[in-house]
MARVO-181815 format. One record per atom (N, C-alpha, C, O): atom name; residue in one letter; residue number from 1; x, y, z. Coordinates in steps of 0.05 Angstrom, whole numbers, plus 5000, padded with zeros to 4 digits. Example, Ala and Ser with C-alpha at 12.3 -4.5 7.8 and 13.67 -1.06 7.14 Angstrom:
! MARVO-181815
PT, N, a, 1, 5264, 4886, 5156;
PT, CA, a, 1, 5246, 4910, 5156;
PT, C, a, 1, 5264, 4934, 5156;
PT, O, a, 1, 5285, 4934, 5169;
PT, N, s, 2, 5257, 4955, 5142;
PT, CA, s, 2, 5273, 4979, 5143;
PT, C, s, 2, 5258, 5001, 5157;
PT, O, s, 2, 5268, 5023, 5161;
This chain:
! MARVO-181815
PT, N, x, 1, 5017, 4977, 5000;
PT, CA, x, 1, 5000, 5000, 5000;
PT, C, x, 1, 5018, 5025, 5000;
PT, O, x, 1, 5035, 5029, 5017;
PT, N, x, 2, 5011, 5042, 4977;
PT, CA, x, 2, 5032, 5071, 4986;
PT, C, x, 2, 5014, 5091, 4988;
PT, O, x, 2, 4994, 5096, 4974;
PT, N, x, 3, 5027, 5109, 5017;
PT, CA, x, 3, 5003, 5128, 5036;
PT, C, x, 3, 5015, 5142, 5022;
PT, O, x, 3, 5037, 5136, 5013;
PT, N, x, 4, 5003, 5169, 5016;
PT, CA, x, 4, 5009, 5205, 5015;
PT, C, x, 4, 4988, 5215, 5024;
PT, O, x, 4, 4964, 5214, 5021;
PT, N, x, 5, 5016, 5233, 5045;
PT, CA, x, 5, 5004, 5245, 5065;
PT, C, x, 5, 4993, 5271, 5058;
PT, O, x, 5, 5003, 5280, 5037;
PT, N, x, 6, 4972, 5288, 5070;
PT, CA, x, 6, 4956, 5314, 5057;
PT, C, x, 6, 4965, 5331, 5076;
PT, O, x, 6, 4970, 5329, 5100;
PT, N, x, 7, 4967, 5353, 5056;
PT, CA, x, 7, 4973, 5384, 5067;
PT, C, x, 7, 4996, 5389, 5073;
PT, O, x, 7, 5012, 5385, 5055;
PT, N, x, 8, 5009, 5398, 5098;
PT, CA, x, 8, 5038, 5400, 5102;
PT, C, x, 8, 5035, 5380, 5132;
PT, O, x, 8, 5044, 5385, 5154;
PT, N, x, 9, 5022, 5363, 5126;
PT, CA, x, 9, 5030, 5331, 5136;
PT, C, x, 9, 5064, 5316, 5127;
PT, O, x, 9, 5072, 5317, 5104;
PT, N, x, 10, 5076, 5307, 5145;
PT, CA, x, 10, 5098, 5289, 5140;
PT, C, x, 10, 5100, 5261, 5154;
PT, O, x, 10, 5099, 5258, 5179;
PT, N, x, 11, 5103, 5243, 5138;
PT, CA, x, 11, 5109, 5221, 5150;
PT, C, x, 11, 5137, 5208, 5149;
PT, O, x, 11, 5151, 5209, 5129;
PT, N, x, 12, 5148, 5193, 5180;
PT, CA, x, 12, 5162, 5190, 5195;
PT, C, x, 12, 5173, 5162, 5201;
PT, O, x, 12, 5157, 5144, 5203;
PT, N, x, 13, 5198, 5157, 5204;
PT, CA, x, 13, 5202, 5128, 5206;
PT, C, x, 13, 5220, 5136, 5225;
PT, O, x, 13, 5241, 5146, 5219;
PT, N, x, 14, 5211, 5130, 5252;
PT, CA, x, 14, 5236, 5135, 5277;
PT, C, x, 14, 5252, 5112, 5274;
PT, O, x, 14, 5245, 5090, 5267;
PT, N, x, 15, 5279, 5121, 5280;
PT, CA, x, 15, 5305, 5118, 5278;
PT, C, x, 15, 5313, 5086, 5308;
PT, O, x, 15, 5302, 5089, 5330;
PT, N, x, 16, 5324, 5069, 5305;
PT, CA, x, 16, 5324, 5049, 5323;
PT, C, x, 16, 5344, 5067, 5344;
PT, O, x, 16, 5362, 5082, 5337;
PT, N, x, 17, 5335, 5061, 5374;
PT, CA, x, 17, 5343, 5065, 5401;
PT, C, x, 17, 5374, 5057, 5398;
PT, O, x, 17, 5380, 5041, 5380;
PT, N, x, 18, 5396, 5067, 5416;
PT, CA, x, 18, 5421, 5050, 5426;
PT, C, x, 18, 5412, 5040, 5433;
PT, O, x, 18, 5391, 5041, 5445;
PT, N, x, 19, 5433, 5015, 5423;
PT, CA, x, 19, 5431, 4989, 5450;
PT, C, x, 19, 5448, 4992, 5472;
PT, O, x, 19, 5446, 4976, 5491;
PT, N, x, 20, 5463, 5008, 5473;
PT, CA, x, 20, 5491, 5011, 5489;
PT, C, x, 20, 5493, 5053, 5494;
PT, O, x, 20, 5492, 5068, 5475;
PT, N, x, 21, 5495, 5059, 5517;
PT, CA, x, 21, 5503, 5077, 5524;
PT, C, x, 21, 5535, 5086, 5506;
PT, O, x, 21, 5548, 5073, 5490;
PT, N, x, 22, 5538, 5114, 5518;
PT, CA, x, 22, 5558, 5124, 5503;
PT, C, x, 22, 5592, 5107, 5530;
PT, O, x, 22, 5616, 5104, 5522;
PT, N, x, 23, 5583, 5101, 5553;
PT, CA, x, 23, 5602, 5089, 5570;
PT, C, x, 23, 5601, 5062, 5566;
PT, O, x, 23, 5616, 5048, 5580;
PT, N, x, 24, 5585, 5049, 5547;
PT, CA, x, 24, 5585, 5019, 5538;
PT, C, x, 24, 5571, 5002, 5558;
PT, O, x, 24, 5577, 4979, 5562;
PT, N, x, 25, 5549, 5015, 5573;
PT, CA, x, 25, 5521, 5001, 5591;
PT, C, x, 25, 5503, 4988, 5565;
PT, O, x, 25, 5497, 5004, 5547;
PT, N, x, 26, 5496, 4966, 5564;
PT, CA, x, 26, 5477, 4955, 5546;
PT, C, x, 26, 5448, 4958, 5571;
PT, O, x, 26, 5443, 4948, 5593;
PT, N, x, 27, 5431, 4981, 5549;
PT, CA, x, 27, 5413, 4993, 5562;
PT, C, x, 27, 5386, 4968, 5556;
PT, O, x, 27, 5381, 4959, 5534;
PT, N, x, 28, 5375, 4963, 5574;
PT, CA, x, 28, 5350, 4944, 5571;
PT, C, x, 28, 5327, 4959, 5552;
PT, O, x, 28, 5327, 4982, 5545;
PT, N, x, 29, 5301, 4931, 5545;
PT, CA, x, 29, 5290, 4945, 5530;
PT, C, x, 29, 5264, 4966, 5549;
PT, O, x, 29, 5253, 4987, 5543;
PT, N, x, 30, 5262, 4953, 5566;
PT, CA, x, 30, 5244, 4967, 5589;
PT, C, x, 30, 5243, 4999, 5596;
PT, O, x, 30, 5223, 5011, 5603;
PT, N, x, 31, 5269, 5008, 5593;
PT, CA, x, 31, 5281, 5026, 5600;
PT, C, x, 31, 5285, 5048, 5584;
PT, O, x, 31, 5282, 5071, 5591;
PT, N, x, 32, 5293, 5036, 5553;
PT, CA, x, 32, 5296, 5052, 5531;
PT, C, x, 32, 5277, 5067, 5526;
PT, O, x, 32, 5254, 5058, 5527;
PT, N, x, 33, 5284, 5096, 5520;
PT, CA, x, 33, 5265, 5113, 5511;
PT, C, x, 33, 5269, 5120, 5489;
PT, O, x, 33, 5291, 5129, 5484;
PT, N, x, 34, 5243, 5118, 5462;
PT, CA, x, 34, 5226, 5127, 5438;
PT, C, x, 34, 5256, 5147, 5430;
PT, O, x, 34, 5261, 5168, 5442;
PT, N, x, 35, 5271, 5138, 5413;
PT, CA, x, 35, 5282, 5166, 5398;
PT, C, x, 35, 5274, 5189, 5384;
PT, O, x, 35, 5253, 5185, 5371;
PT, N, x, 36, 5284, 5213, 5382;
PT, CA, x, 36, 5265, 5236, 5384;
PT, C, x, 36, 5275, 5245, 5356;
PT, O, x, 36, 5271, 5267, 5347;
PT, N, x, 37, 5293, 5219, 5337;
PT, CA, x, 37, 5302, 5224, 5317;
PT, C, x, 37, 5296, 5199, 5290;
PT, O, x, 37, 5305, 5176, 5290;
PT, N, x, 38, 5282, 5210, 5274;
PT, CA, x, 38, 5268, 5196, 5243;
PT, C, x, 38, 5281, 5200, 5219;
PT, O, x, 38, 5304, 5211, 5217;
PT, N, x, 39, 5264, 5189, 5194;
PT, CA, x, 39, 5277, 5195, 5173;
PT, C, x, 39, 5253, 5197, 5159;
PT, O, x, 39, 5234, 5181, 5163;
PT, N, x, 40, 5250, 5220, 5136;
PT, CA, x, 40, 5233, 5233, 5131;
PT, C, x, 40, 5214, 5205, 5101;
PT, O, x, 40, 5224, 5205, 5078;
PT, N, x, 41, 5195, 5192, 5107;
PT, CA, x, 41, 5188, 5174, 5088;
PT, C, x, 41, 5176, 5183, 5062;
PT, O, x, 41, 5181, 5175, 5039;
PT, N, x, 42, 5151, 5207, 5075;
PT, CA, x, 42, 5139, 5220, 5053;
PT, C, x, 42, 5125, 5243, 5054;
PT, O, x, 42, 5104, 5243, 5067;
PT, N, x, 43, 5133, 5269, 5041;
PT, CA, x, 43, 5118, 5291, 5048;
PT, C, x, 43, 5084, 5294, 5043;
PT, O, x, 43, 5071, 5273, 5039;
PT, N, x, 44, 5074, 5315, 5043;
PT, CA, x, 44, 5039, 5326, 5033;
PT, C, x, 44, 5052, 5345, 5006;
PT, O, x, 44, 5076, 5345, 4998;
PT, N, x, 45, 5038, 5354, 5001;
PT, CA, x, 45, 5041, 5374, 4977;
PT, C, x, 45, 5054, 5405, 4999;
PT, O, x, 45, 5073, 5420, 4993;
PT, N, x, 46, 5040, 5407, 5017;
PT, CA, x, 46, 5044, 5428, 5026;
PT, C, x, 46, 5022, 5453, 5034;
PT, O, x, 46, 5008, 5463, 5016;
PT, N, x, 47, 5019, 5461, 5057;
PT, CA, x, 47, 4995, 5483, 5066;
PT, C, x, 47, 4993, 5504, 5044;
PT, O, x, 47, 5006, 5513, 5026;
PT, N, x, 48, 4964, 5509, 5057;
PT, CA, x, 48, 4952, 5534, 5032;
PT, C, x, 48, 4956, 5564, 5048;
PT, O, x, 48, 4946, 5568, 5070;
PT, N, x, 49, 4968, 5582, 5037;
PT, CA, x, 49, 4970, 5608, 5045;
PT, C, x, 49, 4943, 5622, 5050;
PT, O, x, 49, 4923, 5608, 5047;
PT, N, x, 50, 4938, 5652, 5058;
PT, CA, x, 50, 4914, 5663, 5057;
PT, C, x, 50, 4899, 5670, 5027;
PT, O, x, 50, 4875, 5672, 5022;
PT, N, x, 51, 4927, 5673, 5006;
PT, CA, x, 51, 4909, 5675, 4980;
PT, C, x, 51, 4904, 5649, 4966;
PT, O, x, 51, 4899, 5648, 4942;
PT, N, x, 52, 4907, 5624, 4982;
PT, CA, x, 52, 4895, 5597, 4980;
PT, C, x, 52, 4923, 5588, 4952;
PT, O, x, 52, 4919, 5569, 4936;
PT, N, x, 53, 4945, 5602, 4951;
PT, CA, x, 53, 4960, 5583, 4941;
PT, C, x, 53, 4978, 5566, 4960;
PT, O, x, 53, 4979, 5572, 4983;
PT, N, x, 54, 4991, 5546, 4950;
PT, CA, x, 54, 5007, 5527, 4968;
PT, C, x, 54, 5035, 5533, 4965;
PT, O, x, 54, 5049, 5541, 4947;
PT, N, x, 55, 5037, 5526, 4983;
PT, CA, x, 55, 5066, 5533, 5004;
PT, C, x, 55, 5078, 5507, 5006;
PT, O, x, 55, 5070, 5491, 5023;
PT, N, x, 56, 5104, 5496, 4983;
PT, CA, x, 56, 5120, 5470, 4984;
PT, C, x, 56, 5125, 5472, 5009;
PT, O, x, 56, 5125, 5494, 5018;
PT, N, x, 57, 5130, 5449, 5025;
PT, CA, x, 57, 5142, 5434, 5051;
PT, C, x, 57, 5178, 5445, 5043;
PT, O, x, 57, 5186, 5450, 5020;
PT, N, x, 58, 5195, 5447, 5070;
PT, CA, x, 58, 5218, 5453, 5059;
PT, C, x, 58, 5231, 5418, 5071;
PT, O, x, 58, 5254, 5414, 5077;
PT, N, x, 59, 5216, 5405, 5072;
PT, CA, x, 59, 5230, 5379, 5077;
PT, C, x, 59, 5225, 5358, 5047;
PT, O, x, 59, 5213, 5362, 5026;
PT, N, x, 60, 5244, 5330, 5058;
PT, CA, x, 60, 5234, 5319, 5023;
PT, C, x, 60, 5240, 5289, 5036;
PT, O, x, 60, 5251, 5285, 5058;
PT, N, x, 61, 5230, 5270, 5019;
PT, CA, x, 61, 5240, 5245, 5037;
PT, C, x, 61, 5267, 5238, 5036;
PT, O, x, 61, 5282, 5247, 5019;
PT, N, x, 62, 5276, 5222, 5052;
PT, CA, x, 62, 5304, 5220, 5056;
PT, C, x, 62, 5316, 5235, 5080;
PT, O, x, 62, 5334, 5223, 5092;
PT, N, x, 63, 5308, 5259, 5089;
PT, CA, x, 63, 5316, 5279, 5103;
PT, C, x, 63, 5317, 5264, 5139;
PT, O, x, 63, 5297, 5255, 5149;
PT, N, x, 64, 5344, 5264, 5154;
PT, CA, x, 64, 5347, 5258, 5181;
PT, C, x, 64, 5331, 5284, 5195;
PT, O, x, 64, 5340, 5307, 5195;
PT, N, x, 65, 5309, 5277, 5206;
PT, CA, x, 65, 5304, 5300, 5229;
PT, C, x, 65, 5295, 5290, 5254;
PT, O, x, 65, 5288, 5267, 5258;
PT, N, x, 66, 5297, 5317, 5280;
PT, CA, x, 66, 5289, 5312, 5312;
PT, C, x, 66, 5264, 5322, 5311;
PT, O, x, 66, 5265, 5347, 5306;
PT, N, x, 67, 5245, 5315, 5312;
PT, CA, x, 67, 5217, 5316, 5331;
PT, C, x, 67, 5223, 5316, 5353;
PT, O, x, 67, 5239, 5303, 5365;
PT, N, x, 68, 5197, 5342, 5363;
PT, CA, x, 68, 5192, 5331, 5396;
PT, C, x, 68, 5183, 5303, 5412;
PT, O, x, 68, 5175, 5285, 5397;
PT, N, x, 69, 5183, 5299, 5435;
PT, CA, x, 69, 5183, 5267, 5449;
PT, C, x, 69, 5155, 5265, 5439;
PT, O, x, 69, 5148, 5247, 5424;
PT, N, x, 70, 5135, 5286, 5449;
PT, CA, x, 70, 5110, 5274, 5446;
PT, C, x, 70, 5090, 5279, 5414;
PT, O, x, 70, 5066, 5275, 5409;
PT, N, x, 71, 5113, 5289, 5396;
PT, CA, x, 71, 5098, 5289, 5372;
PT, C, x, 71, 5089, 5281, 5357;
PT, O, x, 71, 5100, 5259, 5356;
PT, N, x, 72, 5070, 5281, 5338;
PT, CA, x, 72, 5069, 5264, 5317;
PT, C, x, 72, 5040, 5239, 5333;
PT, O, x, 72, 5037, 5237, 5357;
PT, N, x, 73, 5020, 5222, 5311;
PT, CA, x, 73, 5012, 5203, 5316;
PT, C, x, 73, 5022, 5181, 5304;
PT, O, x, 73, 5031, 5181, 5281;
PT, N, x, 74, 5021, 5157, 5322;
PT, CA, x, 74, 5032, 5132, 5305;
PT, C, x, 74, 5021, 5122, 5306;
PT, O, x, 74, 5006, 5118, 5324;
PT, N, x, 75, 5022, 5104, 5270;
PT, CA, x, 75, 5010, 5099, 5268;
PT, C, x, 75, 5026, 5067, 5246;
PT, O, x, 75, 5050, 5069, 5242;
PT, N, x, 76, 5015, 5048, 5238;
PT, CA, x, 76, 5014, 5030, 5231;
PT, C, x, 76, 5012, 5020, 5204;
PT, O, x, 76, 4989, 5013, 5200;
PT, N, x, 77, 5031, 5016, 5180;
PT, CA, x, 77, 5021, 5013, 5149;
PT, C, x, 77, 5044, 4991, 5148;
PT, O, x, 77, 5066, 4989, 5160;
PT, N, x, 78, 5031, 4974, 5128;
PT, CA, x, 78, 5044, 4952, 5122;
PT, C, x, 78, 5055, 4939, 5141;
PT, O, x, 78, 5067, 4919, 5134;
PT, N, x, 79, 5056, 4945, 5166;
PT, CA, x, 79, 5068, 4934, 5183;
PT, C, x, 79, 5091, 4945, 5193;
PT, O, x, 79, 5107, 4934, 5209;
PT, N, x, 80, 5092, 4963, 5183;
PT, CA, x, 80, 5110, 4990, 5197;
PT, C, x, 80, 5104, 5013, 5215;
PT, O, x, 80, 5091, 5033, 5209;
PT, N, x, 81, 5118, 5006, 5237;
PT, CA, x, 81, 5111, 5030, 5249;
PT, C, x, 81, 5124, 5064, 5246;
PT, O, x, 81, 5146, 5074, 5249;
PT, N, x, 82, 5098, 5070, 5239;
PT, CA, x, 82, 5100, 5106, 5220;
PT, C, x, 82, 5090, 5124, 5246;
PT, O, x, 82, 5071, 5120, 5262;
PT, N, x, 83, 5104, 5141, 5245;
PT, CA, x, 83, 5093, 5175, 5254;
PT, C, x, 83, 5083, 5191, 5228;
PT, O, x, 83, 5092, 5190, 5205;
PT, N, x, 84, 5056, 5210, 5239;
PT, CA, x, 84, 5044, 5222, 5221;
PT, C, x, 84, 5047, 5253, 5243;
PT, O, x, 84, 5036, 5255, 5265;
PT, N, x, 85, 5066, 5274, 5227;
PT, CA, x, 85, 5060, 5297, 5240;
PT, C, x, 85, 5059, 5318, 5219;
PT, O, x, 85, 5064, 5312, 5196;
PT, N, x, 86, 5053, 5350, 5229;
PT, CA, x, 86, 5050, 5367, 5222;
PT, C, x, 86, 5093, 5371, 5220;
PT, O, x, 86, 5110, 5362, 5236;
PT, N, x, 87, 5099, 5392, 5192;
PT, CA, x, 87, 5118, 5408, 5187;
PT, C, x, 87, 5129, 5417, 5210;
PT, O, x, 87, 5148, 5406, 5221;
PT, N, x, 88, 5115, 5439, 5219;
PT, CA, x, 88, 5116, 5458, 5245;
PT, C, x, 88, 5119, 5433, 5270;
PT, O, x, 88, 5122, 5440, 5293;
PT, N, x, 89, 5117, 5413, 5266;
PT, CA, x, 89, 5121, 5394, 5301;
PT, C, x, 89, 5151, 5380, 5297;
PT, O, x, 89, 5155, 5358, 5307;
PT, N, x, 90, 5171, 5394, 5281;
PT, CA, x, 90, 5194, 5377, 5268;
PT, C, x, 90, 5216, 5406, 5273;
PT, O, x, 90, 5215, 5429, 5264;
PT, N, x, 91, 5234, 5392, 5288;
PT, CA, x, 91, 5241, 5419, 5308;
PT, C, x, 91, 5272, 5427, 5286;
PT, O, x, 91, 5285, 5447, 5289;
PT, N, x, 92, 5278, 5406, 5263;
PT, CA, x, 92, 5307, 5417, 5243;
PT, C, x, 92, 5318, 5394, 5229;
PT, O, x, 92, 5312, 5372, 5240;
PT, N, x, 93, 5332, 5393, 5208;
PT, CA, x, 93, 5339, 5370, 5188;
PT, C, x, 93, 5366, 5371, 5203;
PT, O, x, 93, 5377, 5391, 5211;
PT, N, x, 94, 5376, 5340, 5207;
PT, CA, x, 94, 5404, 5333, 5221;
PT, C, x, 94, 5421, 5334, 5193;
PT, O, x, 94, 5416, 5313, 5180;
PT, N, x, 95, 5446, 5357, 5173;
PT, CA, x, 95, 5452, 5351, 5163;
PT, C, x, 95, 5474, 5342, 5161;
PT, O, x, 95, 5491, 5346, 5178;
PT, N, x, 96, 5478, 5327, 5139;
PT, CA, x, 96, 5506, 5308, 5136;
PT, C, x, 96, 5513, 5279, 5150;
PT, O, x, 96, 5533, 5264, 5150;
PT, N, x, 97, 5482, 5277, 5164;
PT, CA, x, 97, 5480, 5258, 5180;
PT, C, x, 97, 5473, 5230, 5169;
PT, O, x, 97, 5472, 5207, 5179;
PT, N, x, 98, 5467, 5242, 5141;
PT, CA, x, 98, 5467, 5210, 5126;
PT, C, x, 98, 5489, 5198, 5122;
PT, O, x, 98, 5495, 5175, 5126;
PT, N, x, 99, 5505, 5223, 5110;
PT, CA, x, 99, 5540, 5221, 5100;
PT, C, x, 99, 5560, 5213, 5128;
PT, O, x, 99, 5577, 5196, 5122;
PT, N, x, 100, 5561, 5217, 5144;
PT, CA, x, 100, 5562, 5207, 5167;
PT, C, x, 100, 5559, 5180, 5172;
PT, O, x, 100, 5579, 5166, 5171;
PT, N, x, 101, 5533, 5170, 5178;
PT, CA, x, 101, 5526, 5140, 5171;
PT, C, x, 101, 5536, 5125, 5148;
PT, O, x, 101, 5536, 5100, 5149;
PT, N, x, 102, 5543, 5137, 5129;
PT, CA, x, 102, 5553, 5109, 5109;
PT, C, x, 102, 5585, 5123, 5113;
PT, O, x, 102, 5598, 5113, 5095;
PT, N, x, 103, 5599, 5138, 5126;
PT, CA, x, 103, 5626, 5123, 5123;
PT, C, x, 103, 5626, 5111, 5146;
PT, O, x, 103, 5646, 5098, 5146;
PT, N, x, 104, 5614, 5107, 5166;
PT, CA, x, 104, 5625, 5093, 5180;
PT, C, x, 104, 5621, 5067, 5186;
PT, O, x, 104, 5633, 5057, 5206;
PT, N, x, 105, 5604, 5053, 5170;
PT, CA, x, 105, 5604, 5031, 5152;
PT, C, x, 105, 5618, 5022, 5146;
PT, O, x, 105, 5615, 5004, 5130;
């Protein structure tokens, strides 16, 4: 099934928890808290201004970003678990943070 999301809606694929602290504690799963960091799956077209034209999203898929803890609804497709939030609830794009991830691979 492929969702698109409406308006300046974005959908969200949070990012997997450490397993291990930065002092090398292997943190349980009980304990672990929801990362507050995703990867951007699929934008909306984008909100309508007051003279009712639309306003592109400045995000695009692919994009590393932090959300707040309690943002966004989750929600469930294909068997993935997705966040559905508003533009404005997505607090900045992490950049270079992809480029980052693959050298250190």
């Amino acid at each position: 099934m492929k969702f698109r999301p409406l308006h300046d809606r974005v959908v969200i694929r949070r990012l997997e928890a450490e397993e291990k602290s930065k002092g090398g504690i292997i943190i349980p799963d009980t304990v672990k808290e929801k990362p507050q960091e995703g990867e951007v799956v699929a934008v909306g077209p984008g909100a309508r201004d007051e003279s009712g034209k639309i306003v592109p999203l400045d995000l695009k898929a692919g994009d590393r970003v932090l959300f707040g803890k309690w943002s966004g609804t989750e929600v469930k497709i294909d068997g993935q678990e997705l966040l559905i939030m508003k533009e404005s609830d997505i607090m900045g794009v992490l950049e270079g943070a992809a480029d980052a991830k693959k050298k250190a691979a």
